[in-house]
C-alpha positions in Angstrom: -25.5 2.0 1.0 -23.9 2.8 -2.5 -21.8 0.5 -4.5 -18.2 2.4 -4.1 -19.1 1.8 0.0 -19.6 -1.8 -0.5 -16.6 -2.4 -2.5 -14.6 -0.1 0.2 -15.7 -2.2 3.0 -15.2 -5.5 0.8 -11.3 -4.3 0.1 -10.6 -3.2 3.7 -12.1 -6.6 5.3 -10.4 -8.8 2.2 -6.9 -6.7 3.0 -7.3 -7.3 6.7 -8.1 -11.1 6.8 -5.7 -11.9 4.5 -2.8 -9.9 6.1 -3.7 -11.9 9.6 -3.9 -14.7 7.5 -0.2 -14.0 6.3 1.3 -13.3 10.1 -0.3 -16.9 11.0 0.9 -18.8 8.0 4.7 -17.2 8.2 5.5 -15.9 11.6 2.5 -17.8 13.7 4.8 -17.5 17.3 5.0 -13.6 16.6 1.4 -13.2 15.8 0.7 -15.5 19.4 2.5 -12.9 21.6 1.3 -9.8 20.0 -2.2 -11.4 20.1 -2.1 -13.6 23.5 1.3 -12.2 25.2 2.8 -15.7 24.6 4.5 -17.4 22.1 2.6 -20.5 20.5 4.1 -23.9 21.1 3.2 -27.1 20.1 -0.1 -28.3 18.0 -0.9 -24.7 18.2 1.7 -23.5 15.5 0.4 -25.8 13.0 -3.6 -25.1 14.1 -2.5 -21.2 13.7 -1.0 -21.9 10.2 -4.4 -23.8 9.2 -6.2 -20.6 10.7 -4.2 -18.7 8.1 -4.8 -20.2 5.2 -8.2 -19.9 5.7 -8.2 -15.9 6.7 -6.2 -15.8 3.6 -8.8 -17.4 1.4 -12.0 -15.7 3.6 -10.4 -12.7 2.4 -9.8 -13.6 -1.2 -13.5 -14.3 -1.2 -14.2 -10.7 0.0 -11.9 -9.0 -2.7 -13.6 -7.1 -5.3 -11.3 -6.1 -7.4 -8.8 -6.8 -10.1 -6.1 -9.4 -9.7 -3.2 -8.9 -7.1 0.5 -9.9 -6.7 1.9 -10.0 -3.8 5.3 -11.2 -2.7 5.7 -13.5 0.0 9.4 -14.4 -0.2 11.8 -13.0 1.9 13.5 -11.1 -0.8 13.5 -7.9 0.7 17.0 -5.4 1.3 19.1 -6.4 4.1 17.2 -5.5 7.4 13.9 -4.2 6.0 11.7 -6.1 8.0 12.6 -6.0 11.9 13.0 -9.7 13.0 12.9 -11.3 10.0 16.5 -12.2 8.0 15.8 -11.2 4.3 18.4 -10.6 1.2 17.9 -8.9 -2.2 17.1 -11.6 -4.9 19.6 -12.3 -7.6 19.4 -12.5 -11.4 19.1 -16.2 -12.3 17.6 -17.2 -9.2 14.0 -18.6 -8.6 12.0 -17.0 -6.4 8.2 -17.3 -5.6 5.0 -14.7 -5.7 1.4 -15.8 -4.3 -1.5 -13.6 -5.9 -5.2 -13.3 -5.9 -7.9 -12.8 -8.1 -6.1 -14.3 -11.7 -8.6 -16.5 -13.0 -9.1 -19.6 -14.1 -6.3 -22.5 -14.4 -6.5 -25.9 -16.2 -7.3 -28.2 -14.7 -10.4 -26.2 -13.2 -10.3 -26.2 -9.6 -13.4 -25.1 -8.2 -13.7 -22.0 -5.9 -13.3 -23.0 -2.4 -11.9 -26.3 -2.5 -8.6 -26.9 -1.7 -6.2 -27.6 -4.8 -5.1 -31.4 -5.0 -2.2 -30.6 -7.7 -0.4 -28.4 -10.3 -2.2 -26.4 -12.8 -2.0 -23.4 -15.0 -3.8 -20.5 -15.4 -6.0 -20.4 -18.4 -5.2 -16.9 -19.3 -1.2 -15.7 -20.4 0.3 -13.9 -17.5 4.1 -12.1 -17.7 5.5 -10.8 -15.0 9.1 -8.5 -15.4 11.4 -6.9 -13.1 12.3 -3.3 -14.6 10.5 -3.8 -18.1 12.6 -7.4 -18.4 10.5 -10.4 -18.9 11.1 -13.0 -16.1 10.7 -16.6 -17.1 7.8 -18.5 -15.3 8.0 -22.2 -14.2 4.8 -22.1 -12.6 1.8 -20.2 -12.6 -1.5 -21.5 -11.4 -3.3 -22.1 -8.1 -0.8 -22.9 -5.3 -1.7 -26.9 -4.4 -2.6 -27.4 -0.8 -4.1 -24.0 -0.5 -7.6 -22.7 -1.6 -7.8 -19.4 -3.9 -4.4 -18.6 -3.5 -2.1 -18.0 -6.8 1.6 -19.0 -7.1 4.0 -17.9 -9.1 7.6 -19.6 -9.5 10.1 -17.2 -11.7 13.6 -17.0 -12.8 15.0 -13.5 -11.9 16.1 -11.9 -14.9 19.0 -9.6 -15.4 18.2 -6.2 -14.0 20.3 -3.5 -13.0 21.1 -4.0 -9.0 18.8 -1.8 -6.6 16.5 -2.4 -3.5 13.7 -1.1 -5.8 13.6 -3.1 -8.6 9.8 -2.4 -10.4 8.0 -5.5 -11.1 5.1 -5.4 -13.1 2.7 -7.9 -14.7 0.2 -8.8 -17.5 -2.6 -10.9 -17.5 -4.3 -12.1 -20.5 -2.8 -8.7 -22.1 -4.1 -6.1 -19.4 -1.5 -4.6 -17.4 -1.7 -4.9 -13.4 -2.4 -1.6 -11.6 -0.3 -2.2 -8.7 2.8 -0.5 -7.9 5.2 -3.2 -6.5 9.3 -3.3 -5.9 11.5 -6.0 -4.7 15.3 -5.8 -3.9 17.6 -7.4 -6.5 20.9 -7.6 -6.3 24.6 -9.3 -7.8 
């Protein structure tokens, strides 16, 4: 098997166990009737939110690429996702991003082991909304996951649209991912 078709299959299997691991960890009800025709109830929301943590981090493991962002907020224009209420951000307000794959933080935190508490990440990341620089509050391994990035930011001031570029930098090297969010007045 050749390299490209390992790292094909390693991308596919880290994209699908994390997205299952998303579904259980925000919508875990959902995910129970799609999956077992019935909603979950009970111990079983918080055992299904455990579950996807873990798919999440069982497919951060698998990833063999470059760094990630990924927005897990429910900034998002009015109505975009069916079933879930969302609104388009707004300049000066904090919102969160989770991520995988950005390094290092300080404190080290090994790989695999759940993080205890806050810490940053050992390279300079900058993340901007349409070219403007957003200012970061917090940028290390989210605490109380394993291998999972978060990312707390100011919006800055942006002209208004449901697709607002955001781009990022880490330790001077520009993502390669093409990601919008909704921001509006």
């Amino acid at each position: 098997m050749s390299d490209a078709t390992v790292k094909n299959a390693l991308a596919v299997a880290a994209i699908s166990e994390a997205a299952t691991g998303v579904a259980l960890l925000i919508a875990p009800r959902l995910v129970g009737q799609l999956l077992l025709g019935e909603q979950l109830a009970g111990v079983a929301v918080p055992v299904a939110r455990v579950a996807g943590i873990a798919l999440i981090a069982l497919g951060i493991a698998c990833w063999p690429g470059s760094p990630l962002l990924g927005m897990l907020t429910y900034v998002a224009p009015t109505g975009a996702v069916n079933g879930i209420t969302s609104r388009p951000a707004r300049p000066g307000e904090t919102i969160t991003l989770y991520g995988i794959g950005f390094g290092p933080v300080i404190p080290d935190t090994p790989a695999g082991q759940i993080v205890q508490g806050s810490n940053q990440l050992a390279a300079t990341l900058q993340i901007s909304f349409a070219g403007t620089p957003a200012n970061l509050s917090y940028q290390g391994l989210a605490p109380g996951a394993v291998g999972l990035y978060q990312f707390n930011l100011v919006v800055p001031t942006v002209a208004a649209s449901d697709a607002v570029p955001v781009t990022f930098t880490l330790g001077g090297v520009a993502g390669t991912q093409q990601l919008f969010t909704a921001v509006r007045n």
